[in-house]
C-alpha positions as CSV (number, residue, x, y, z in Angstrom):
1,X,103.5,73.1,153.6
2,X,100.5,70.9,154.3
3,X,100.9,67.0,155.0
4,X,99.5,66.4,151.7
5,X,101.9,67.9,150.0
6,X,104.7,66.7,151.7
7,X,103.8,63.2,151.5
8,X,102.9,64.8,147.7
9,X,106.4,65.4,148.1
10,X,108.2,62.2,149.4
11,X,106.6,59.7,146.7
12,X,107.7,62.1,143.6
13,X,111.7,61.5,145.5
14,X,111.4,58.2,145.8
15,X,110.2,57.7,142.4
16,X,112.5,59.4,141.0
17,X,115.3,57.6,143.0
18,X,114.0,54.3,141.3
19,X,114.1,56.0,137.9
20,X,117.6,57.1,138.6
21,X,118.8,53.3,140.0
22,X,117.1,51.9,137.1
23,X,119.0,54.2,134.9
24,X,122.0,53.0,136.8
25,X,121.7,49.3,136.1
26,X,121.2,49.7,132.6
27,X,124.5,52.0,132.1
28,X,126.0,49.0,134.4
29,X,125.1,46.3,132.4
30,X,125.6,48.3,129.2
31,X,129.3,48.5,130.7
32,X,129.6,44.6,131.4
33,X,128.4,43.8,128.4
34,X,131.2,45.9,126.4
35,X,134.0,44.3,128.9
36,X,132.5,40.8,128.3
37,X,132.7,41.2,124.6
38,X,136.4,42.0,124.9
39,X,136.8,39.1,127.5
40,X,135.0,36.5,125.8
41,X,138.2,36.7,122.4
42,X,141.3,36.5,125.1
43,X,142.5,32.7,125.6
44,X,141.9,31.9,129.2
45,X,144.2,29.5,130.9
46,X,143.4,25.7,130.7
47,X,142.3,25.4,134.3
48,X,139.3,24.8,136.9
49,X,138.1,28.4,137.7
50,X,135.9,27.3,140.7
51,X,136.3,27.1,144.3
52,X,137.4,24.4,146.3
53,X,134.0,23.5,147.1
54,X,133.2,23.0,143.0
55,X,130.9,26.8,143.3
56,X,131.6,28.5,139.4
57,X,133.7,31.7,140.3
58,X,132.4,34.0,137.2
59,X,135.5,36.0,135.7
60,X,133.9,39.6,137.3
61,X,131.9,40.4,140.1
62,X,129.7,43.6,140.2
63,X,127.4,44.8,142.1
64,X,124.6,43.4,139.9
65,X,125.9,40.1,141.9
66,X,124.9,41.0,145.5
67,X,122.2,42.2,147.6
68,X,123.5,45.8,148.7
69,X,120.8,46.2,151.4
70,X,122.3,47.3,154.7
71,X,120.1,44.9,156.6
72,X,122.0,42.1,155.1
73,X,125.5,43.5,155.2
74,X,124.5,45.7,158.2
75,X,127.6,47.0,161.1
76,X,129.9,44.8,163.5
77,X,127.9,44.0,166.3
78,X,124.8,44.8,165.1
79,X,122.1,42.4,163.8
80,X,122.6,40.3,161.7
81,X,126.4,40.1,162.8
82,X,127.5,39.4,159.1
83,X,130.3,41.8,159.5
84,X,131.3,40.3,162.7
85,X,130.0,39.5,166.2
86,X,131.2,42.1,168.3
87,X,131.5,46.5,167.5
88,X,135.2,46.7,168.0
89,X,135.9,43.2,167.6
90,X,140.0,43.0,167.5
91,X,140.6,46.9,168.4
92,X,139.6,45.9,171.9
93,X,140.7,42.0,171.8
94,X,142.7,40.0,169.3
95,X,141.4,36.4,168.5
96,X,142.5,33.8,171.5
97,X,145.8,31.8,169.7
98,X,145.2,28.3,170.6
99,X,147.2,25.0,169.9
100,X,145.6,21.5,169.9
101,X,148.1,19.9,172.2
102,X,147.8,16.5,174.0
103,X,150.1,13.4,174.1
104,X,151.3,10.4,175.8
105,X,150.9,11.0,179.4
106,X,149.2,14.3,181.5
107,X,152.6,15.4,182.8
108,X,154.1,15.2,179.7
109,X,151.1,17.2,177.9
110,X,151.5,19.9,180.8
111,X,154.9,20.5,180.1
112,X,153.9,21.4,176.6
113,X,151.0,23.7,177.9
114,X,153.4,25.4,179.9
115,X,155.9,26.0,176.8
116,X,152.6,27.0,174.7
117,X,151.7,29.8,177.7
118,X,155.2,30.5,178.1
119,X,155.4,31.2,174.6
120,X,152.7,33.8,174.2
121,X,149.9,31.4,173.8
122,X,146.6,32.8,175.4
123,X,144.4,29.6,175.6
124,X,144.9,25.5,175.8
125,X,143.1,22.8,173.4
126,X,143.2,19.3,174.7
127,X,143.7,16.5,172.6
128,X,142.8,13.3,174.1
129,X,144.0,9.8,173.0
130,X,142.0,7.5,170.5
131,X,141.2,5.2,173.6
132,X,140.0,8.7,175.9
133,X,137.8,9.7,173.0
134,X,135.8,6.4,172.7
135,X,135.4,6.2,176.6
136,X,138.0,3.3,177.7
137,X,140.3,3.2,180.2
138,X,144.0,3.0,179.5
139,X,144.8,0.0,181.1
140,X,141.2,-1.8,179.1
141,X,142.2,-4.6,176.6
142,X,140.3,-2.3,173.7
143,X,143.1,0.6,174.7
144,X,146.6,-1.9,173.9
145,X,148.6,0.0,171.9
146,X,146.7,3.0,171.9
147,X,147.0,5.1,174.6
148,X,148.7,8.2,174.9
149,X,149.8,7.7,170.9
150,X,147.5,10.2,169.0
151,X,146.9,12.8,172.4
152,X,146.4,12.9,175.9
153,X,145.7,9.3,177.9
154,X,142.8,11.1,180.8
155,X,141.0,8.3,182.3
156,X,140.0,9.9,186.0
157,X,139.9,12.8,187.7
158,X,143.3,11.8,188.9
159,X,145.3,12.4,185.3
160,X,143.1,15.7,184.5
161,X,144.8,16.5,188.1
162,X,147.8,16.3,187.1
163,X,147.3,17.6,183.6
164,X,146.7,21.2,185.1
165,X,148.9,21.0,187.6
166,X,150.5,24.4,188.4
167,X,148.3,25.8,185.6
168,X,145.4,28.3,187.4
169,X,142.2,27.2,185.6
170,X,140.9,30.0,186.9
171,X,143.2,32.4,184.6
172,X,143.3,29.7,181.3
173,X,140.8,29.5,178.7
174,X,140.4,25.5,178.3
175,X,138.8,23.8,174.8
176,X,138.9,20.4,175.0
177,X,138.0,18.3,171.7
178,X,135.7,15.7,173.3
179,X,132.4,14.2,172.0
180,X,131.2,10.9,173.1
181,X,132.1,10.8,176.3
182,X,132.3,14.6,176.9
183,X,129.9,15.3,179.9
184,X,132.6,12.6,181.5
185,X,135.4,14.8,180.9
186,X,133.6,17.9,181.6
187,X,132.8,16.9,185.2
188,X,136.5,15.4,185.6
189,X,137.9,18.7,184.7
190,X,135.4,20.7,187.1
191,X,136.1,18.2,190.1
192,X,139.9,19.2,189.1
193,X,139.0,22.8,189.4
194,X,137.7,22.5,192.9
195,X,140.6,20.3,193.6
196,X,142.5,23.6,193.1
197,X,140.0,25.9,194.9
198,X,138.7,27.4,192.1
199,X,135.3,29.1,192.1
200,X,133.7,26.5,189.5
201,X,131.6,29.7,188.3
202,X,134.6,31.6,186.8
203,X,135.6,28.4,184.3
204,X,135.9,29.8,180.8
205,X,136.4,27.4,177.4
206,X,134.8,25.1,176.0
207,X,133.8,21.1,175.6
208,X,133.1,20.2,172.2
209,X,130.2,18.1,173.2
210,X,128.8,17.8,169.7
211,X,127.3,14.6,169.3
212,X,125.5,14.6,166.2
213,X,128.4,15.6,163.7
214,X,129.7,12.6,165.4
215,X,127.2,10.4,163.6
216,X,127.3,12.3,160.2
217,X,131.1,12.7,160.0
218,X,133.7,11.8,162.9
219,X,132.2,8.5,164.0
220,X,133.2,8.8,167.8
221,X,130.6,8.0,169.7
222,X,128.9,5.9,172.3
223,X,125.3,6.1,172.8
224,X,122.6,6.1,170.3
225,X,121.7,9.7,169.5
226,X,118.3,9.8,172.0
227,X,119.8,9.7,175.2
228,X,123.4,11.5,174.0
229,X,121.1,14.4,173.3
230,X,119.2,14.0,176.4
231,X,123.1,14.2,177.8
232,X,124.0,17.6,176.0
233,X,121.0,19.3,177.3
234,X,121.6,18.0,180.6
235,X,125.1,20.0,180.3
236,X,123.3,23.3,179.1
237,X,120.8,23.6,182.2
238,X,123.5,22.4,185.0
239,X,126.3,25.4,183.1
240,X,123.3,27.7,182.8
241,X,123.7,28.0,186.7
242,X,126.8,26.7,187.6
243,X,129.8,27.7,184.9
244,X,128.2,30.9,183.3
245,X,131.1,32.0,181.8
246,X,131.8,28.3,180.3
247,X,130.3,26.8,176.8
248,X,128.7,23.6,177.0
249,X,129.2,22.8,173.5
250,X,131.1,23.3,170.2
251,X,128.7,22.7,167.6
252,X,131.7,21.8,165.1
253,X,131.5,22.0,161.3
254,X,135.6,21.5,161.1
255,X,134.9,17.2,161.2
256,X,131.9,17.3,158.9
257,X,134.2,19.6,156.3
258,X,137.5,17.6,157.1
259,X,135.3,14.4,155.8
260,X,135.0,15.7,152.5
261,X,131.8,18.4,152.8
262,X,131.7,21.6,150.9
263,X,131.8,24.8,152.3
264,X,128.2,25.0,152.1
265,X,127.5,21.7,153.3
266,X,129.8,22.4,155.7
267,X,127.6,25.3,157.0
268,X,123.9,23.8,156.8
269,X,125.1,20.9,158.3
270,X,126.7,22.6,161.3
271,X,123.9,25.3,162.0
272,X,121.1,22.8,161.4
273,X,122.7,20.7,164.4
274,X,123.1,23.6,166.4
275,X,118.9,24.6,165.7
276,X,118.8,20.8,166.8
277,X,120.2,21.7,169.9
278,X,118.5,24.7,170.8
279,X,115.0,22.8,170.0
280,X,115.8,20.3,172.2
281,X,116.7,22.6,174.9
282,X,113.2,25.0,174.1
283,X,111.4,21.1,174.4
284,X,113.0,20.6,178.1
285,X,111.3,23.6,179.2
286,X,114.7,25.9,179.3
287,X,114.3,29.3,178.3
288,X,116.3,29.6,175.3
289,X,118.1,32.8,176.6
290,X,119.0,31.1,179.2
291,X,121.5,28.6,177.1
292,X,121.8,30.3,173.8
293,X,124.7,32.3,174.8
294,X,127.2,29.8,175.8
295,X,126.7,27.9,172.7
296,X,129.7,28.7,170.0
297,X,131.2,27.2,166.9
298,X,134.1,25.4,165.3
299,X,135.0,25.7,161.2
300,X,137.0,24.5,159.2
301,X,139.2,27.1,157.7
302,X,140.2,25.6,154.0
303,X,142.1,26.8,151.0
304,X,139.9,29.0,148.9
305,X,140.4,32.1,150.5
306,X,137.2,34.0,149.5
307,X,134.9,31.2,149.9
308,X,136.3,30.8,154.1
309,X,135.6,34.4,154.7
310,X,132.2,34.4,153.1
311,X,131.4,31.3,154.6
312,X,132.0,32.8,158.5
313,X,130.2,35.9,157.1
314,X,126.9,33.8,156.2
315,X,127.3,31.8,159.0
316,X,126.8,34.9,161.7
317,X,124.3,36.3,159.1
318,X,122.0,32.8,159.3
319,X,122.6,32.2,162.9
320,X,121.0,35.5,164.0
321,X,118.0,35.8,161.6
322,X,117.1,31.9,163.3
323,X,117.4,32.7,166.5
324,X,115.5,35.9,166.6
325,X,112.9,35.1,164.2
326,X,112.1,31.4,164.7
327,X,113.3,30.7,168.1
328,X,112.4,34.2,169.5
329,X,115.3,35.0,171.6
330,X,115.5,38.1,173.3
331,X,119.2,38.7,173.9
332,X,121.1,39.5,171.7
333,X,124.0,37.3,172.8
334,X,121.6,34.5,171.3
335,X,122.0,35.8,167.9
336,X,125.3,36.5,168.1
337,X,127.4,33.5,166.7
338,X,130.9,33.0,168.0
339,X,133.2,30.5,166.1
340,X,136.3,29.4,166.7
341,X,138.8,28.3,163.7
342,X,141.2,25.9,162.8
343,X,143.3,25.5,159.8
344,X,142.2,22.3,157.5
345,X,144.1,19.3,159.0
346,X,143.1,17.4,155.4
347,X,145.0,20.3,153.4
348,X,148.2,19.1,154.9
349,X,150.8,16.3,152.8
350,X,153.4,14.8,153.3
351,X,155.0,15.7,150.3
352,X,157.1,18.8,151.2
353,X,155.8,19.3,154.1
354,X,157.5,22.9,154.6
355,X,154.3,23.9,152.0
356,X,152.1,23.4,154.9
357,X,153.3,26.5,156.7
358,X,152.3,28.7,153.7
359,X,148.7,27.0,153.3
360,X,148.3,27.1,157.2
361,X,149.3,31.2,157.0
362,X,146.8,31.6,154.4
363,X,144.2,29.8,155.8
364,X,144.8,31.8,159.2
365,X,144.3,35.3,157.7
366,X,141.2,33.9,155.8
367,X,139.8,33.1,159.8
368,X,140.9,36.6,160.6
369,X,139.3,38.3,158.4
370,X,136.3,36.0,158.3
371,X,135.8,37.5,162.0
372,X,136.9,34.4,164.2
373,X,137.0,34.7,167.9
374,X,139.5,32.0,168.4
375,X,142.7,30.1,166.5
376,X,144.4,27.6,166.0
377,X,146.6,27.0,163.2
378,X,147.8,23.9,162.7
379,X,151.6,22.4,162.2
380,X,153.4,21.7,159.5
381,X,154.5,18.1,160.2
382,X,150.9,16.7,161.6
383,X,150.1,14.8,158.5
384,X,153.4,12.5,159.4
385,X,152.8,12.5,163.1
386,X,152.0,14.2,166.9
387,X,153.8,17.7,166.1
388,X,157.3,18.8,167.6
389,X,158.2,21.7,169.7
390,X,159.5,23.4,166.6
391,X,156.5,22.9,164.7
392,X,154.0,23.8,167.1
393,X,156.2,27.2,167.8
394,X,156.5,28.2,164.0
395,X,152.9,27.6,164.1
396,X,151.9,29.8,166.9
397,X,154.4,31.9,165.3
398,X,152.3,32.4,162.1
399,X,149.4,33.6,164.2
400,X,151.6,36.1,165.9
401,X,152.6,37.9,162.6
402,X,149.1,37.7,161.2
403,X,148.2,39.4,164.0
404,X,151.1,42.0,164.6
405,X,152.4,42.7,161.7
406,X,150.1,42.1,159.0
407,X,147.8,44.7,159.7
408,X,144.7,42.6,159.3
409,X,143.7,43.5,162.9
410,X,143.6,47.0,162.0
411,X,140.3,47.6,160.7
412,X,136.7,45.5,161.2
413,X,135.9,43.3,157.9
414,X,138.1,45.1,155.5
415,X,136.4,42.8,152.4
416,X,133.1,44.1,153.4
417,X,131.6,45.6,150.1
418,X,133.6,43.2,147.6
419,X,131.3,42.6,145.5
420,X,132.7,39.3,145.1
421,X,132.7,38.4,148.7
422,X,129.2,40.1,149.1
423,X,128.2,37.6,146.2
424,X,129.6,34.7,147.6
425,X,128.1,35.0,151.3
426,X,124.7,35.3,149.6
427,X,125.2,32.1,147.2
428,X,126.7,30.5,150.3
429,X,123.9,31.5,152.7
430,X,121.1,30.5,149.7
431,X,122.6,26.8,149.2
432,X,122.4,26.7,152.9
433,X,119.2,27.7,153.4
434,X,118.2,25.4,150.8
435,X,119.8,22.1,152.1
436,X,118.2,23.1,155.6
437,X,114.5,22.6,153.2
438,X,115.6,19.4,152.7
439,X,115.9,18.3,156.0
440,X,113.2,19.1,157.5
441,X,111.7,17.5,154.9
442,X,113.2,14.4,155.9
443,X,112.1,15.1,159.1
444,X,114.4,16.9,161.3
445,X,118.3,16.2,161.6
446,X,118.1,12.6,163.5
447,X,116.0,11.0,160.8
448,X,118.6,12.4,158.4
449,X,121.3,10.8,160.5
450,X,119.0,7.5,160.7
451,X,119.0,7.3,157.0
452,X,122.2,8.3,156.3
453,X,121.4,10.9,154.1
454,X,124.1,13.4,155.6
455,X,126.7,10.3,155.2
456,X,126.2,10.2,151.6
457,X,126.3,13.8,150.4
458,X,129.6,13.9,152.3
459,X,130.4,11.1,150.6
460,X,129.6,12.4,147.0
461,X,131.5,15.7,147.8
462,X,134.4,13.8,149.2
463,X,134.5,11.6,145.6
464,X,134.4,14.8,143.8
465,X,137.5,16.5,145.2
466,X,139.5,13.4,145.4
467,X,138.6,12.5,141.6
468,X,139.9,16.5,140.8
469,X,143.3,16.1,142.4
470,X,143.8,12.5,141.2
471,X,142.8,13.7,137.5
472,X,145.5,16.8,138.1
473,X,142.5,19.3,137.3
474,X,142.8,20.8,140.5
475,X,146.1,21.8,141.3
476,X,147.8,20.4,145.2
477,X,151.4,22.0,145.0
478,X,154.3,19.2,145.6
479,X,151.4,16.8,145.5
480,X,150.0,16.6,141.3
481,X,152.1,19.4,139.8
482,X,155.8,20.7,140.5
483,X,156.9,18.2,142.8
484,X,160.2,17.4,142.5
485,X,161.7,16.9,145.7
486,X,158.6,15.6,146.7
487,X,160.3,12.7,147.9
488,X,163.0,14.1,149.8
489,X,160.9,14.3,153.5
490,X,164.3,15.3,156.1
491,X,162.0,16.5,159.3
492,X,162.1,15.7,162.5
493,X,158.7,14.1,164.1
494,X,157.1,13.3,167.5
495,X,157.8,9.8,168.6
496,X,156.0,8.4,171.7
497,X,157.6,5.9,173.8
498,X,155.5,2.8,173.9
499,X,156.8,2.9,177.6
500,X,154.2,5.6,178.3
501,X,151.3,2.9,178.2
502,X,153.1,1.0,180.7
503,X,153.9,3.7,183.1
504,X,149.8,5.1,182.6
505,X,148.5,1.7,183.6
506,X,150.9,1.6,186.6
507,X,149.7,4.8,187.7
508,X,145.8,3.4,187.3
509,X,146.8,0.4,189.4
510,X,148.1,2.6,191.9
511,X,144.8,4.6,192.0
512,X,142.7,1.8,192.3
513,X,144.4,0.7,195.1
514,X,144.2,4.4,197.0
515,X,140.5,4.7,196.1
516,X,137.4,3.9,198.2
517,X,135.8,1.2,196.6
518,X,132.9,1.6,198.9
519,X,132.2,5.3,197.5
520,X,132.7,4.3,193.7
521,X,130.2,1.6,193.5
522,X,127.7,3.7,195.4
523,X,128.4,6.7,193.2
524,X,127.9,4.3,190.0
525,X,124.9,3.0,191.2
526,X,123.1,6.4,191.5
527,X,124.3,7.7,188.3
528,X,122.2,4.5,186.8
529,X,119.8,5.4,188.8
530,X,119.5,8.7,188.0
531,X,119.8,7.6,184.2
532,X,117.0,5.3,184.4
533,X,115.3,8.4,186.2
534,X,115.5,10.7,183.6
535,X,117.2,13.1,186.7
536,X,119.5,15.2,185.0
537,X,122.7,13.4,185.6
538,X,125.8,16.4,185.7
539,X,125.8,15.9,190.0
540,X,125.7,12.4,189.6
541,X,128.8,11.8,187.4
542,X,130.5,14.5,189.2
543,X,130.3,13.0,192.6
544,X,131.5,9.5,190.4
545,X,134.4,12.1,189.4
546,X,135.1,13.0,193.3
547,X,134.7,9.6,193.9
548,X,138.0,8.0,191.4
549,X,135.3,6.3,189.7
550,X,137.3,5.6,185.7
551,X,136.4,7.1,182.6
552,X,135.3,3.5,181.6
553,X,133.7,2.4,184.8
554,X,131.0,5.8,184.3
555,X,130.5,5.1,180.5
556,X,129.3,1.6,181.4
557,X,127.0,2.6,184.4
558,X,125.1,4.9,181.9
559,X,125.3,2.4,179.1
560,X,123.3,-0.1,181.3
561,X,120.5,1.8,180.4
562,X,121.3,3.8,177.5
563,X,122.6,1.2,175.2
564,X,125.2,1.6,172.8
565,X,124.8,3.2,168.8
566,X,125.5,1.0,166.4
567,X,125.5,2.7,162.9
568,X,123.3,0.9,159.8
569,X,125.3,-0.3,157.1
570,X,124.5,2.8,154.3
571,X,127.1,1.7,151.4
């Protein structure tokens, strides 16, 4: 057979291949149209049939609703990543179970680590105190009555010491949940590595380090959002070549959905800061393979089953086709996205509070299957205070069914192919795509920030779900509808001892006086210096961290030149 004729050959297939698909969607529809006709005279139930979010979820789902292409649904570990970020993905590894942990003082936090590892935990989350996370001191006038009340009071290298004493941070995965002053606590927990002999390029975890969900959700912060950038990408080039194995930042959609943001909103806002970051590192000069890798995620994991997994689905799916096609990375470990999860802190009540251990489970096999690298499911008896041993266990505990017995480790993205799942990661990937049109339009994600455009569609969403459950159209259980009992709250809780704040600012007295006061205001002087510079200023706060210098006393030498943010008044 000539060439001619067989490429003679090859159209008359394909054509009649389209006639036969075409053929196909006209019996389909046919089909859907006789089942809608018999739908449409059968009394629906008097209820909100749309996702938490406010998306229309249509009666049926066929595949007339999704793209079917296998370049969009494609194979685990293969570009795009929409069916997950790694081939075998739990065959070979389960998720890492975390626990947010942190309270009062560090040796009182590492005795819970140690009951968490003991326990069959297989990675530690730090929770700093409300005084830690704005970058004061324990024993500063701002922290009375504060410290050590909502997490973990660190204010020098001397408590992250002690935190991790007899823990080998060369073994333990570390996240801590830090923004404003993160590079601080990142360089106090490296100087605490070396203090144990630890080869500083083995570290693995994570520092959240995401400053500009900060501004649009969270509101920790310290320095205007110029030179906290200039900060973050000063942490990518020093890991780059120093902690390989250790991410730099968690660009964090969990605060930004926690504030009220849909699930879409959730995800444009989140991967739009984290283009933000990778442009500003491209702009320093960095290669972008050279950082890309180390950056990873944090979602929100929230009620609506479907609309979670499809959510983490379009998520890898967007991340991918940016960074290859628009930022021309090379390696693929720059397309691939890597999340971790945590169950929605603002689904929990107070009112019968055992209920949150059935939304957390739930919410945990929606990361699972949504293809999360990394867990943490949150206790049942948060929304009333720190949580208690008990809590934290039956929470870890969840995760350790999920994972053994429920089978959902088995086999990679079993949803894969739902035509309502396939249908909802494409309208969840197209709203995000469209809301990253409008701000670029506005300029970029700063100038969104500066106008407080990302404040008030948070804002509007927020309104919209709060107006649902106050009117009783959206359904909280033992919150709006069957709630007797509701008032009958017999659980134990967390209390701390307000002596803790007394014996932290003893201990800070006690360093101060140890210290070499010689060394610290040296060290502070070159770290302004080096900020005034434009140097990149990782070795300079480290040797401030070698040095004793206090979590305050390094905020304030870098605020001499940096300033401080003030936010504009927007409502």
């Amino acid at each position: 057979m000539s060439k001619v004729e067989k490429d003679v050959l090859s159209r008359t297939d394909l054509e009649g291949l389209v006639d036969d698909r075409d053929q196909q969607i006209a019996e389909l529809k046919a089909r859907l149209a006789e089942w809608e006709e018999s739908y449409d005279g059968i009394a629906r139930r008097d209820v909100l049939f749309s996702t938490v979010s406010g998306r229309e979820v249509k009666p049926l789902y066929t595949e007339l609703d999704h793209a079917s292409d296998d370049d969009s649904v494609g194979y685990p570990g293969m570009y795009p990543f929409t069916r997950g970020p790694y081939a075998t993905m739990y065959r070979t590894r389960l998720w890492t179970m975390r626990q947010f942990a942190g309270f009062a003082t560090a040796e009182e936090t590492n005795e819970r680590y140690k009951y968490l590892l003991a326990h069959g935990q297989t990675g530690l989350s730090v929770a700093f105190d409300f005084p830690t996370l704005m970058g004061y001191d324990s024993d500063h006038d701002r922290s009375l009555g504060e410290v050590g009340v909502c997490g973990v009071a660190i204010s020098s290298l001397a408590d992250m010491e002690r935190l991790f004493e007899g823990i080998p941070l060369d073994q333990v995965s570390v996240s801590m949940t830090i923004n404003g002053p993160a590079i601080i606590l990142f360089c106090f927990y490296v100087a605490a590595a070396e203090r144990q002999g630890v080869d500083v390029s083995v570290l693995r975890g994570t520092v959240q380090n995401d400053i500009l969900k900060e501004y649009q959700a969270q509101h920790a912060w310290i320095y205007p959002p110029e030179p906290a950038l200039r900060c973050i990408v000063d942490m990518f080039e020093w890991c780059s070549e120093h902690t390989p194995k250790y991410n730099p930042i968690s660009i964090s959609g969990y605060h930004i959905r926690e504030a009220g943001a849909t699930a879409a909103e959730e995800l444009a806002f989140t991967l739009r800061n984290g283009f933000e970051y990778v442009e500003r590192g491209i702009a320093r000069g960095l290669d972008v393979d050279s950082f890309a890798p180390r950056l990873s995620f944090f979602f929100d994991v929230h009620n609506d089953f479907f609309e979670e997994i499809a959510k983490l689905r379009a998520a890898r799916r967007i991340w991918a086709r940016g960074m290859k096609e628009k930022y021309g990375a090379r390696n693929p470990d720059s397309w691939r996205l890597r999340t971790h999860c945590q169950t929605a802190g603002v689904t929990l009540v107070a009112q019968q509070p055992e209920n949150n251990i059935v939304r957390v489970a739930y919410q945990a096999m929606a990361a699972a299957l949504g293809g999360t690298q990394s867990l943490h499911t949150n206790s049942m008896d948060e929304t009333l205070a720190l949580p208690t041993e008990k809590s934290v266990r039956i929470a870890l505990r969840t995760q350790q069914v999920l994972a053994y017995e429920s089978g959902v480790a088995n086999t990679i993205d079993p949803l894969a192919g739902s035509h309502y799942v396939e249908a909802l990661t494409d309208d969840i990937e197209r709203d995000a795509l469209a809301l990253f049109e409008e701000i670029d339009e506005m300029g970029g994600v700063v100038p969104g920030i500066e106008q407080g455009w990302f404040q008030q569609e948070i804002a509007n969403s927020a309104m919209r779900q709060q107006r649902e459950v106050e009117s009783a159209e959206r359904v909280v259980v033992g919150v709006n509808h069957f709630t007797e009992g509701s008032g009958d709250i017999e659980i134990e809780t967390l209390r701390i001892d307000p002596e803790v704040e007394q014996r932290q600012v003893a201990k800070m007295a006690e360093m101060r006086s140890e210290r070499d006061d010689t060394v610290v205001t040296s060290t502070l002087a070159a770290l302004t210096e080096a900020c005034r510079a434009d140097e990149n200023v990782v070795p300079y706060i480290l040797d401030c961290a070698r040095a004793y210098c206090t979590l305050f006393e390094i905020r304030a030498a870098m605020e001499e030149v940096f300033g401080s943010y003030k936010e504009p008044v927007f409502f």
